[in-house]
Legacy VTK file of the C-alpha trace (Angstrom):
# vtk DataFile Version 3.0
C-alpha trace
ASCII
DATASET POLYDATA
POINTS 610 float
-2.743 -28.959 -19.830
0.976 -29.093 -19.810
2.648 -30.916 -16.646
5.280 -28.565 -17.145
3.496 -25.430 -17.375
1.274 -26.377 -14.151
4.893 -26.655 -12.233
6.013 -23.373 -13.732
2.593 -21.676 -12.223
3.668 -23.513 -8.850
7.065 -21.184 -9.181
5.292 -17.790 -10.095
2.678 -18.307 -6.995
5.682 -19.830 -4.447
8.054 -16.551 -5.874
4.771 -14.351 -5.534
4.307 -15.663 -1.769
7.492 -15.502 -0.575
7.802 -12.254 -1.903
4.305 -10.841 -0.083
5.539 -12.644 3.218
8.625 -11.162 3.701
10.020 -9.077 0.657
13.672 -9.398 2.077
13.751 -13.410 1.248
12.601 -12.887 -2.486
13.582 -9.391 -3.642
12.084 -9.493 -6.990
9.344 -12.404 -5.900
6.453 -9.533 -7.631
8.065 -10.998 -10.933
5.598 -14.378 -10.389
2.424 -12.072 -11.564
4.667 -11.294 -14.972
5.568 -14.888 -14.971
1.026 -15.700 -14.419
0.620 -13.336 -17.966
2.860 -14.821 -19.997
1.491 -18.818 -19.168
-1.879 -16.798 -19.665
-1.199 -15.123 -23.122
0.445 -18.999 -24.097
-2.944 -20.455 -23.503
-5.716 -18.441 -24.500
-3.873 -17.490 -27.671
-3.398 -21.223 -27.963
-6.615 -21.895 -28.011
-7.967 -19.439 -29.931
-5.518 -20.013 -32.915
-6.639 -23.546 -32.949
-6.050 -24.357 -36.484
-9.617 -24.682 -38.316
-11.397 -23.351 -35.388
-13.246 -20.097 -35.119
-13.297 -17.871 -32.622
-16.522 -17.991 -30.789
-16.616 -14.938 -28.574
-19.501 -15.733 -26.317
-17.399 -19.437 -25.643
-14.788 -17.797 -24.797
-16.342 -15.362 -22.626
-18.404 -17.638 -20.947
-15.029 -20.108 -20.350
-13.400 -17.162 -18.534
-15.851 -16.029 -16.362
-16.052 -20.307 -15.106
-12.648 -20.164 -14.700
-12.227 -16.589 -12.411
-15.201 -15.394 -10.767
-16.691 -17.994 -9.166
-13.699 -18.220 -6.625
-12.568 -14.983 -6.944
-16.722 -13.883 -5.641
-16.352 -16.211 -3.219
-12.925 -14.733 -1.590
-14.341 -11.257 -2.239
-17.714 -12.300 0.176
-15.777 -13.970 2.559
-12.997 -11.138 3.110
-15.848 -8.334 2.969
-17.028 -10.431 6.203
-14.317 -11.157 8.075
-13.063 -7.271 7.271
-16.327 -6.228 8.503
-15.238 -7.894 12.079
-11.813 -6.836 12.510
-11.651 -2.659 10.814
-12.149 -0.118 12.303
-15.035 2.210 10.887
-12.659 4.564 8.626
-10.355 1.859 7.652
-13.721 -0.143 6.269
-14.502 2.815 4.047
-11.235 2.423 1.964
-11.378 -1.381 2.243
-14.988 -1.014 0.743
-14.269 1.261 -2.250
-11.052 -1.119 -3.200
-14.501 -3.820 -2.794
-16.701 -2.249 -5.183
-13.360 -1.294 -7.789
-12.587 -5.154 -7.361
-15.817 -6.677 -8.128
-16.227 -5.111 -11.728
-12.489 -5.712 -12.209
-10.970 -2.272 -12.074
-9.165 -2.533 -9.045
-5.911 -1.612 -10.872
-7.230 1.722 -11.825
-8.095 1.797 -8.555
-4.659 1.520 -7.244
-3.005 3.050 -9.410
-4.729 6.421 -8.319
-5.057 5.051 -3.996
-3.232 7.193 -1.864
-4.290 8.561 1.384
-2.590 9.542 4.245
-5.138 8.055 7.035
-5.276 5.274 5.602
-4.453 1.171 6.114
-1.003 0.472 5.069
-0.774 -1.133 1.815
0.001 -4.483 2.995
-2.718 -4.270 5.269
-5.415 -3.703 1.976
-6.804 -7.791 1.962
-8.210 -6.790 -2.196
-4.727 -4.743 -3.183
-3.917 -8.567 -5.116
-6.953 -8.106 -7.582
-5.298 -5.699 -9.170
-3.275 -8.454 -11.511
-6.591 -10.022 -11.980
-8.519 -6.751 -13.095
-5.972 -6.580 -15.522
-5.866 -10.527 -16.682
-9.670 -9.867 -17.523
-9.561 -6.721 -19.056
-6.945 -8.156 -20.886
-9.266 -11.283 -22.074
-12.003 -8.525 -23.148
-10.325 -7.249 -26.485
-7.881 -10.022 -27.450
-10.000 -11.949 -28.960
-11.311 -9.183 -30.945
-8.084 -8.169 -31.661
-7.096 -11.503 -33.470
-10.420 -11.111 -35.053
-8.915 -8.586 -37.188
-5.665 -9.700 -38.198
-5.434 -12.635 -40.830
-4.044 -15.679 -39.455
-0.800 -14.847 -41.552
-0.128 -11.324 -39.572
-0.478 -12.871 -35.901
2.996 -13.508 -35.579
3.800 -10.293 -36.658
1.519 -7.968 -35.644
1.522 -9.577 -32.397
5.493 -9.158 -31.989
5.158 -5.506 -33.619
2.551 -4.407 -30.525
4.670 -5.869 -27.976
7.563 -4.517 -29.045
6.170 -0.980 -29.193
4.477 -1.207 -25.854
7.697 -2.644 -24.255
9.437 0.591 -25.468
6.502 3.039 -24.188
6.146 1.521 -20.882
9.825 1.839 -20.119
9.826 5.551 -21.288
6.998 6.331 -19.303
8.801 3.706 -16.224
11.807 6.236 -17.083
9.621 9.531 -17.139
8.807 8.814 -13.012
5.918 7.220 -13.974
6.236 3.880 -12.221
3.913 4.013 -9.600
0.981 4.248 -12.137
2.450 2.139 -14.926
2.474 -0.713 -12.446
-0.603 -1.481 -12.401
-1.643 0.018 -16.194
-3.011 -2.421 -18.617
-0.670 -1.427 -21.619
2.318 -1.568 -19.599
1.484 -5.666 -18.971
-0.370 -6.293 -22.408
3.132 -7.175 -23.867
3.728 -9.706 -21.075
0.533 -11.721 -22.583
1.555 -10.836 -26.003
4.914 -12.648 -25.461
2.955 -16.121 -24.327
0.816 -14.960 -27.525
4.077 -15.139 -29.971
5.195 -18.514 -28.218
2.176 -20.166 -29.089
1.897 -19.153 -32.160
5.146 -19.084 -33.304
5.909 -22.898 -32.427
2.966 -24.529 -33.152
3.919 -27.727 -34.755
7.223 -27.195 -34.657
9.766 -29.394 -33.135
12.542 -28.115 -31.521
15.452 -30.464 -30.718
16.185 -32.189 -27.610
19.396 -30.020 -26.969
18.248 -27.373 -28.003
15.371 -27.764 -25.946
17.565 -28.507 -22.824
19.472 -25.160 -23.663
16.167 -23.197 -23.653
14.871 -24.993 -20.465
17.916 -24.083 -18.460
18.530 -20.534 -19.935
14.458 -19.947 -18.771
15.118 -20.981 -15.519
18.379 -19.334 -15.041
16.379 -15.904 -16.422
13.871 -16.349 -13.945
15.839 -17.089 -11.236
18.413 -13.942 -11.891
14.913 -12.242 -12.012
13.753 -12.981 -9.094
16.230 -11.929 -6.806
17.963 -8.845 -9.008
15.004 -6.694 -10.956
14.258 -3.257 -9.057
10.676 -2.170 -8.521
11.087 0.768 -8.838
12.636 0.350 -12.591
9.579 -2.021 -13.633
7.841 -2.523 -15.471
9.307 -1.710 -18.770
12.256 -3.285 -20.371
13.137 -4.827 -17.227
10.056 -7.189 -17.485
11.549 -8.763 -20.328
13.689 -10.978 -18.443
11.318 -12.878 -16.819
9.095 -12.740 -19.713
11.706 -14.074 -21.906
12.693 -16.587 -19.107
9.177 -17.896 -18.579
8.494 -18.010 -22.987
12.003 -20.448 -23.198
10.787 -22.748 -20.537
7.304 -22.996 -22.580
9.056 -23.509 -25.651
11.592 -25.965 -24.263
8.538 -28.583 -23.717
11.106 -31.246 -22.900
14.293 -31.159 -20.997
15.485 -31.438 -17.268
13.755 -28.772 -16.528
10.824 -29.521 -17.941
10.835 -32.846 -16.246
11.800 -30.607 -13.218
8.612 -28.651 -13.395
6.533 -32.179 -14.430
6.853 -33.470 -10.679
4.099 -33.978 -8.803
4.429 -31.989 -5.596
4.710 -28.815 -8.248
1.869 -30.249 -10.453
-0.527 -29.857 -7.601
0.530 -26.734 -6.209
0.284 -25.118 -9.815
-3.089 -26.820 -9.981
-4.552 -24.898 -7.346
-2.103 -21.672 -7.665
-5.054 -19.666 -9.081
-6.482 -20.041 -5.223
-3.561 -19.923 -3.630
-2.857 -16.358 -5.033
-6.311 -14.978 -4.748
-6.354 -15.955 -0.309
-2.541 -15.713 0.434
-2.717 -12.359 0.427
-5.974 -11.276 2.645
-4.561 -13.840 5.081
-1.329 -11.839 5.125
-2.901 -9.100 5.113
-5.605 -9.390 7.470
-2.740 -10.649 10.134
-1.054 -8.033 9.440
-3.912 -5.414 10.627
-4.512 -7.818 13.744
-0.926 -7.621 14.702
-0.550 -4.303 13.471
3.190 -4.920 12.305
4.548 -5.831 8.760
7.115 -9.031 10.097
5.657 -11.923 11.099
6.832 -14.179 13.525
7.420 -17.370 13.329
3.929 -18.629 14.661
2.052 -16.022 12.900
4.158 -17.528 9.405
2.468 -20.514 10.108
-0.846 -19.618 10.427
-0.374 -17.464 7.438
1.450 -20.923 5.383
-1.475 -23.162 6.671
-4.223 -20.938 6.187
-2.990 -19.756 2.719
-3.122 -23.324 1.316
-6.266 -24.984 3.421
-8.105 -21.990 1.749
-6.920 -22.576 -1.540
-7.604 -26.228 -1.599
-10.820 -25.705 -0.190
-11.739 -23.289 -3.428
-10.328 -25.177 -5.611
-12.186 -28.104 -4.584
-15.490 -26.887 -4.128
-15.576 -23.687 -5.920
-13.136 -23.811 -8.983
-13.839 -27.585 -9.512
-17.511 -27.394 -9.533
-17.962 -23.928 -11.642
-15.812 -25.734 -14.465
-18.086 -28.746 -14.890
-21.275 -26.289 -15.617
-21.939 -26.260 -18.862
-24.364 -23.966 -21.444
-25.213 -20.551 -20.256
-28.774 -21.836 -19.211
-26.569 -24.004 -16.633
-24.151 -21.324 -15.695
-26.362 -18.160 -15.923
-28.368 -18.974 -12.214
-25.157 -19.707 -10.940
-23.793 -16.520 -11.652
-26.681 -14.335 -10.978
-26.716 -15.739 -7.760
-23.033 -15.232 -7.175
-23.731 -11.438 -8.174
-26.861 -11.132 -5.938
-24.576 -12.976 -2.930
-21.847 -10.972 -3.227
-23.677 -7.528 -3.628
-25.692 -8.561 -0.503
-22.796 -9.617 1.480
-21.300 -6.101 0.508
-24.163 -4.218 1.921
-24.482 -6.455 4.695
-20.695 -5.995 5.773
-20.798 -2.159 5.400
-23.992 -1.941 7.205
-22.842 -3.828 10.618
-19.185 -3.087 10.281
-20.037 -0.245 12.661
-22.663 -2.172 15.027
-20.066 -4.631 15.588
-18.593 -2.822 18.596
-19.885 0.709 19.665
-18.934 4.132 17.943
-15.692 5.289 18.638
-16.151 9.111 20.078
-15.280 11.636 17.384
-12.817 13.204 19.969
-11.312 9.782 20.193
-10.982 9.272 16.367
-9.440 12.375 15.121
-7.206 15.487 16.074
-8.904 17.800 14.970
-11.981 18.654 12.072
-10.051 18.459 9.142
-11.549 20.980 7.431
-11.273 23.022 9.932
-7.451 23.250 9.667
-4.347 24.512 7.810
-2.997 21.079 7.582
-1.665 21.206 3.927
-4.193 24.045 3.220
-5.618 27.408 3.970
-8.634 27.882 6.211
-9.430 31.326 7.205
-6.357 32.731 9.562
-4.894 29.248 10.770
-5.579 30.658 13.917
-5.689 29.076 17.590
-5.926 29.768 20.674
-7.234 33.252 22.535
-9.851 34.453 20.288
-9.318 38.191 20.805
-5.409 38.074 20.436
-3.408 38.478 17.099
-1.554 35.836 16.529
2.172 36.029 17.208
3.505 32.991 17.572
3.598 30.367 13.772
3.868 26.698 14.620
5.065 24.637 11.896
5.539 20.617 11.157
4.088 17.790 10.314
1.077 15.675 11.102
2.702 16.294 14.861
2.305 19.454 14.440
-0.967 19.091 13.126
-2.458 17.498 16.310
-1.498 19.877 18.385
-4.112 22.392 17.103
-5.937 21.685 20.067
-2.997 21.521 22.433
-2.877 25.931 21.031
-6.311 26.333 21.595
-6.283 25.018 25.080
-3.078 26.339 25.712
-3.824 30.056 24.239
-7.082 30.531 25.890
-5.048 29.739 28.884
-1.346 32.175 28.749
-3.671 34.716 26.876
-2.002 34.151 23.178
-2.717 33.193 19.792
-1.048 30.769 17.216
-1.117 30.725 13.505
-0.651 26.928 12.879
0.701 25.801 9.407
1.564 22.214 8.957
1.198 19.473 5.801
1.146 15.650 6.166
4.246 13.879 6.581
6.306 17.337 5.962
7.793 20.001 7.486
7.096 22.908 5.788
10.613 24.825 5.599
12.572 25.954 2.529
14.645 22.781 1.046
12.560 20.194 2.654
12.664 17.319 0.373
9.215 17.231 -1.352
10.031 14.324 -3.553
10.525 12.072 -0.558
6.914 12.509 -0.101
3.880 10.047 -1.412
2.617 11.781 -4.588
-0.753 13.045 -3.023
1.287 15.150 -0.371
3.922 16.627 -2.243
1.869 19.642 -3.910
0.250 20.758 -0.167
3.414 20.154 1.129
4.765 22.905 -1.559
2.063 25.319 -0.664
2.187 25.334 2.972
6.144 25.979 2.911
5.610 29.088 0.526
2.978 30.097 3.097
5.263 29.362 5.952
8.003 31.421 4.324
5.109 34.827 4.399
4.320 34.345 7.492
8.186 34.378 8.936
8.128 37.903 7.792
6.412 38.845 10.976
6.636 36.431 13.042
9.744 36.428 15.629
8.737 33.222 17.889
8.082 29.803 15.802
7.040 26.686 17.100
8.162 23.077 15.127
6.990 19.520 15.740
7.163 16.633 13.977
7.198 12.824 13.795
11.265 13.255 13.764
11.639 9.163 13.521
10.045 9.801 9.887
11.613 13.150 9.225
15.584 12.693 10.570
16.715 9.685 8.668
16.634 11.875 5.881
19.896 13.898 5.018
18.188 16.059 3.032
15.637 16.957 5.633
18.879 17.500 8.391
20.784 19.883 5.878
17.638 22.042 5.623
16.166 22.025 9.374
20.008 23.167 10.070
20.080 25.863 7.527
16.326 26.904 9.247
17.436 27.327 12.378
21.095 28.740 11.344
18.812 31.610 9.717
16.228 31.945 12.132
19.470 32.576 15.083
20.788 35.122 12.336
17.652 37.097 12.622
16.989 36.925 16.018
13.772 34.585 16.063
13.183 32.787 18.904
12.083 28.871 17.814
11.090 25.647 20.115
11.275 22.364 19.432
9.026 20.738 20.119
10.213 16.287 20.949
7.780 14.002 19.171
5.496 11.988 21.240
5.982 8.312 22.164
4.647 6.285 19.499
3.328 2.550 19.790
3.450 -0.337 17.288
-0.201 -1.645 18.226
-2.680 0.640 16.727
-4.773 1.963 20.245
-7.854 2.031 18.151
-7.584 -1.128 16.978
-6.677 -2.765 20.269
-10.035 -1.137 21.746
-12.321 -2.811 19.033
-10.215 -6.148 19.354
-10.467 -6.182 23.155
-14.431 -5.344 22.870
-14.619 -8.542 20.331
-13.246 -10.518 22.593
-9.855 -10.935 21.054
-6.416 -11.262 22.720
-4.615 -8.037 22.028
-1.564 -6.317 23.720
-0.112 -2.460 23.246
3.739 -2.302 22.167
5.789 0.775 22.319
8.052 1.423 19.577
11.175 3.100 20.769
12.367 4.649 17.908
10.901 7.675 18.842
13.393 8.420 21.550
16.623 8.271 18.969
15.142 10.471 16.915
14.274 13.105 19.949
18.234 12.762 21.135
19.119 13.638 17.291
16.849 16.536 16.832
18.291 17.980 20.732
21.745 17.545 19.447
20.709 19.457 16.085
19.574 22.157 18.789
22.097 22.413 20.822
24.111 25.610 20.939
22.173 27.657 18.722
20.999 31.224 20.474
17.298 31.305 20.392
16.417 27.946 20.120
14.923 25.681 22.234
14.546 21.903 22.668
11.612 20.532 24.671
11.245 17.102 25.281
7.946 16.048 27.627
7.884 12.468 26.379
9.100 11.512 29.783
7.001 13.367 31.849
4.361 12.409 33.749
1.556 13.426 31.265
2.840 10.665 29.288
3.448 8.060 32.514
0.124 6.004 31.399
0.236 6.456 27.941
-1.583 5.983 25.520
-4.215 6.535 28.576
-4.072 9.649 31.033
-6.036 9.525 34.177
-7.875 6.339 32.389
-9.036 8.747 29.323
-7.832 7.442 26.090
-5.467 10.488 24.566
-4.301 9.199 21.548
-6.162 8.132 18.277
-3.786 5.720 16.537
-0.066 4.853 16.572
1.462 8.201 17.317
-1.263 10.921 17.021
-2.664 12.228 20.110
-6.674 12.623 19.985
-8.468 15.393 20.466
-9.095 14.993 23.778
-4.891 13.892 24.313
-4.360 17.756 22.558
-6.464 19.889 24.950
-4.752 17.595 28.060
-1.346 18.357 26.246
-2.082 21.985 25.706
-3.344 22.168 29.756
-0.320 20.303 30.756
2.192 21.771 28.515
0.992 25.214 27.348
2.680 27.385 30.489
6.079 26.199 30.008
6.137 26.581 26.445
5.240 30.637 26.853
7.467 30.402 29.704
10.439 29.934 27.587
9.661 32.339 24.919
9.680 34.762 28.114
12.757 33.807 28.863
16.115 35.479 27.768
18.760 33.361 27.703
19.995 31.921 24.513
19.835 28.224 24.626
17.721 26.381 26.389
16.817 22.058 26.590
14.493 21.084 28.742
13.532 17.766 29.255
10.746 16.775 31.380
LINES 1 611
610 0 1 2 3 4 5 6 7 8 9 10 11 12 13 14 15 16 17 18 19 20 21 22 23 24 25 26 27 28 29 30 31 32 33 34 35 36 37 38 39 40 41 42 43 44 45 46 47 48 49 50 51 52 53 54 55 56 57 58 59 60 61 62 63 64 65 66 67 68 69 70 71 72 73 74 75 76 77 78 79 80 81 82 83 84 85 86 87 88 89 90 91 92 93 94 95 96 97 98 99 100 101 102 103 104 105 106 107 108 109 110 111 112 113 114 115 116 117 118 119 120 121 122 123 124 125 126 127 128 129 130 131 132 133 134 135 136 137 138 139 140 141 142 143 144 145 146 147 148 149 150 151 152 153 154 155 156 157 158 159 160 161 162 163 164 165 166 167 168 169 170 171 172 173 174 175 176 177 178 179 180 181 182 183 184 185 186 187 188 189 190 191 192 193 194 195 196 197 198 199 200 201 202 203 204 205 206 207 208 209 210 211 212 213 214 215 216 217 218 219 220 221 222 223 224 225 226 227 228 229 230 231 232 233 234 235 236 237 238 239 240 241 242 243 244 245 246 247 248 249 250 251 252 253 254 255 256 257 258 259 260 261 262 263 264 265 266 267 268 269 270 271 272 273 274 275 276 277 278 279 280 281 282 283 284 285 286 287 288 289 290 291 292 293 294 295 296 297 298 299 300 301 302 303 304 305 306 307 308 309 310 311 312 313 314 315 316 317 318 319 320 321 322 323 324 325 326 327 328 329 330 331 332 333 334 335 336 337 338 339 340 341 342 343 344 345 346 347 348 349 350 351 352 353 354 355 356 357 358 359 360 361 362 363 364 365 366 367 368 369 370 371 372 373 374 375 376 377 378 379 380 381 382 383 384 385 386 387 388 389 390 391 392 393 394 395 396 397 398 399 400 401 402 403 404 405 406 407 408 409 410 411 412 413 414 415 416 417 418 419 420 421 422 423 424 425 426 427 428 429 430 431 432 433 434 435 436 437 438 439 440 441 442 443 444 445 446 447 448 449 450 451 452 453 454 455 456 457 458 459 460 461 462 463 464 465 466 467 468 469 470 471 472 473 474 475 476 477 478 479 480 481 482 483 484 485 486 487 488 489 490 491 492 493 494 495 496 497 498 499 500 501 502 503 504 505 506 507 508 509 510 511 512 513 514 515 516 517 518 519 520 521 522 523 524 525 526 527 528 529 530 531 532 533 534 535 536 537 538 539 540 541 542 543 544 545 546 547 548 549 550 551 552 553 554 555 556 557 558 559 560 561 562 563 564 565 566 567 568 569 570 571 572 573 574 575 576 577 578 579 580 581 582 583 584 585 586 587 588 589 590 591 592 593 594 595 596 597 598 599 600 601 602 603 604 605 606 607 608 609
């Protein structure tokens, strides 16, 4: 192994891990996997061009699986435990299909597809990393076979032909609005191995000369660095992987050089010899922290941890798991090993999903949700969409968000009560209301986010008294969003509606379901508030103001909310900002008269803050 290629891994996994600890030092850091395929494609196409050597599949095989899945079994076990611990119940359902998608090495298709509303943030999925390495072995599957078929005098070529061609298609499809999935799509990163490919086969015994070498060294370097701090991710892959590709083939080619020498030291050496480790556990340590803490910046003694843990892990698995698996040799050697591996990790699996929800007791199902979901209009159609008093026709439409969305409780309790019914409409993360800015959305919510505003608009035909809530911290920032909730309520004053509403809730940065099971583990954990909520009310009563017919309510500081996220020692809310079903009905009790109280009323404009 080159010195100087060992030191160059050491830059893609320090770029990658800066990058995954706080995105703002290394913009571009993401640019260190791209950096991981080319040193990849250098060396197995380098050693399966060996001249007078055949390619032995079942060697080759056999090498790769010694050289990734021992470890990478061993950080999949050990994360499947320590997940099983901390996550809540429906939080260990998505971390356990991105478990089975991992172990077979599909995790990028996987990804590519993952989107759900409820659940984990994505830098709080520990596996969302074995996506690059799904893709590194899917890669090693067929290249062999594919220099199989070309004569040793087309490699070079053909090689630089197929890149080539999938560097165009990836960018058109990048350019289409198809980034999100050609991220993590094998074509889109097959030229990124193909370029390592045309390096080593391209300058096998060739000598370049020292200046020239130099040159290449420091235009590589100067590549990567520009790369890592100015590439956009959300124009990449594509053409705009070249650069570091390119950057990362010069610095191979250079050999020799300052910055060769550079990248020979020893503190680099060592930290590219175990940056195979070091990428697969810097990221569940991030990531797990990241659910404890339930916040994506780190302070300063959480970076630590994260730093020291990060690289004690690594060393440990490269020591005792890496080291070890590479010294077996002949698959009569290997083969019990592995088996054993597969048997340890499938048990550990089934173990984890079994007591993940005996670790602390069941979290009531009016403590864990809103609502049934399939029992409401939230970004489809169920029956009438009706709440409240079952005998009454429904004559007021409430419209939003998830925060509206909650509060189909809050109607029923409140309804049964004032003698009323509610049609409740509502989509995740969007308000349905002509000109709302769909595209803003994540892809899975932008077509029931569509369909619910077309419903919304029917129903406005006869209805004269609407409702709206929302999570306005999420929905105001947006321009868009502001230009159409004006140009709602401008029409709904012009035809004499009557609308309300309704302030958001206070929201907390500690997840109250996760602080529960932390607590009952016996783990230090404290509830923060996060105040943004109460800008965004101010904005949304200033939007109000003025307007005949519409109404601002604000009850965020009343003293239903005095204890939150707890009233009269009941838990009312079920994560961050969503009040639980059991919250919705105590909302709905609390709340429910003075909202029909000021659709009774006849004045024009009314706030009222609690």
């Amino acid at each position: 192994m080159r010195l100087d290629v060992q030191g160059l891994r050491a830059v893609a996994v320090l770029a990658v891990l800066a990058y995954h600890m706080n995105s703002t030092w290394l913009p571009a850091g993401f640019v260190g996997v791209d950096v991981f395929f080319v040193i990849s494609g250098f060396i197995i196409t380098a050693l399966l061009t060996e001249p007078g050597q055949k390619i032995h599949l079942a060697a080759f095989y056999l090498n790769r699986i010694k050289r990734i899945v021992p470890a990478y079994a061993v950080m999949l076990a050990l994360v499947s435990v320590v997940s099983s611990i901390l996550f809540l119940t429906a939080d260990f359902e998505f971390f356990h299909q991105s478990l089975k998608s991992a172990a077979i090495f599909a995790s990028n298709l996987y990804f590519a597809d993952f989107g759900s509303y409820f659940a984990p943030r994505a830098e709080e999925l520990p596996l969302l990393h074995t996506w690059s390495l799904a893709i590194e072995m899917q890669f090693y599957l067929f290249f062999p076979l594919l220099l199989l078929c070309l004569p040793r005098s087309w490699r070079l070529p053909g090689l630089s032909l197929l890149a080539a061609i999938l560097f165009v298609w990836s960018s058109k499809k990048v350019l289409a609005g198809g980034q999100g999935s050609e991220y993590f799509s094998l074509l889109a990163r097959v030229p990124e191995f193909l370029v390592g490919g045309i390096v080593a086969i391209g300058l096998r015994n060739r000598e370049i000369p020292a200046p020239v070498s130099a040159l290449f060294g420091l235009l590589g370097l100067g590549l990567l660095a520009a790369s890592f701090v100015l590439i956009d991710k959300t124009q990449f892959p594509g053409l705009w992987s070249l650069a570091p590709c390119i950057g990362t083939a010069l610095v191979i080619a250079a050999r020799r050089g300052p910055i060769n020498n550079l990248l020979s030291t020893p503190g680099l050496v060592w930290v590219g010899g175990i940056s195979y480790s070091l990428y697969l556990w810097h990221w569940p340590v991030l990531a797990l922290i990241r659910y404890y803490i339930g916040q994506y910046e780190l302070s300063g003694q959480w970076l630590s941890v994260a730093l020291v843990a990060s690289f004690a892990l690594a060393w440990l698995s490269y020591r005792f798991v890496e080291q070890p698996a590479r010294r077996l040799v002949g698959v009569r050697r290997l083969a019990p090993s592995f088996a054993l591996g597969v048997v340890g990790i499938a048990l550990v699996a089934l173990l984890s999903a079994r007591y993940n929800p005996l670790m602390v007791g069941p979290v009531p199902v009016e403590q864990a949700r809103y609502a049934a979901p399939e029992l409401i209009c939230h970004g489809q159609q169920v029956g009438e969409c009706k709440r409240g008093l079952a005998g009454a026709v429904p004559s007021i439409l409430v419209i939003g968000d998830s925060h509206a969305a909650q509060l189909n409780y809050f109607f029923d309790q409140a309804g049964t009560e004032q003698g009323v019914a509610y049609r409740v409409l509502t989509a995740s993360s969007c308000v349905p209301i002509p000109g709302f800015d769909v595209e803003r959305l994540p892809d899975y919510a932008q077509q029931a986010c569509r369909s619910q505003i077309i419903a919304v608009k029917q129903a406005l035909v006869t209805m004269d008294k609407v409702i709206i809530a929302g999570m306005w911290q999420y929905q105001m920032p947006s321009p868009a969003f502001v230009k159409a909730l004006q140009a709602f309520l401008d029409d709904a004053t012009t035809a004499h509606k009557q609308v309300v509403i309704l302030g958001q809730v206070p929201m907390f940065r500690s997840d109250v379901q996760r602080v529960r099971r932390f607590r009952e583990l016996g783990l230090p954990a404290t509830l923060a508030f996060n105040d943004e909520w109460r800008v965004a009310n101010q904005q949304v009563e200033r939007l109000a103001a003025g307007r005949a017919g519409v109404h601002f309510v604000d009850f965020s500081n009343s003293g239903f909310f005095a204890d939150a996220p707890y009233e009269h020692g009941e838990l009312i809310y079920q994560d961050t900002h969503h009040l639980n079903e059991i919250g919705a009905r105590r909302y709905g009790h609390f709340a429910g008269g003075q909202l029909q109280r000021l659709f009774d009323q006849t004045q024009s404009s009314v706030s009222l803050k609690q």
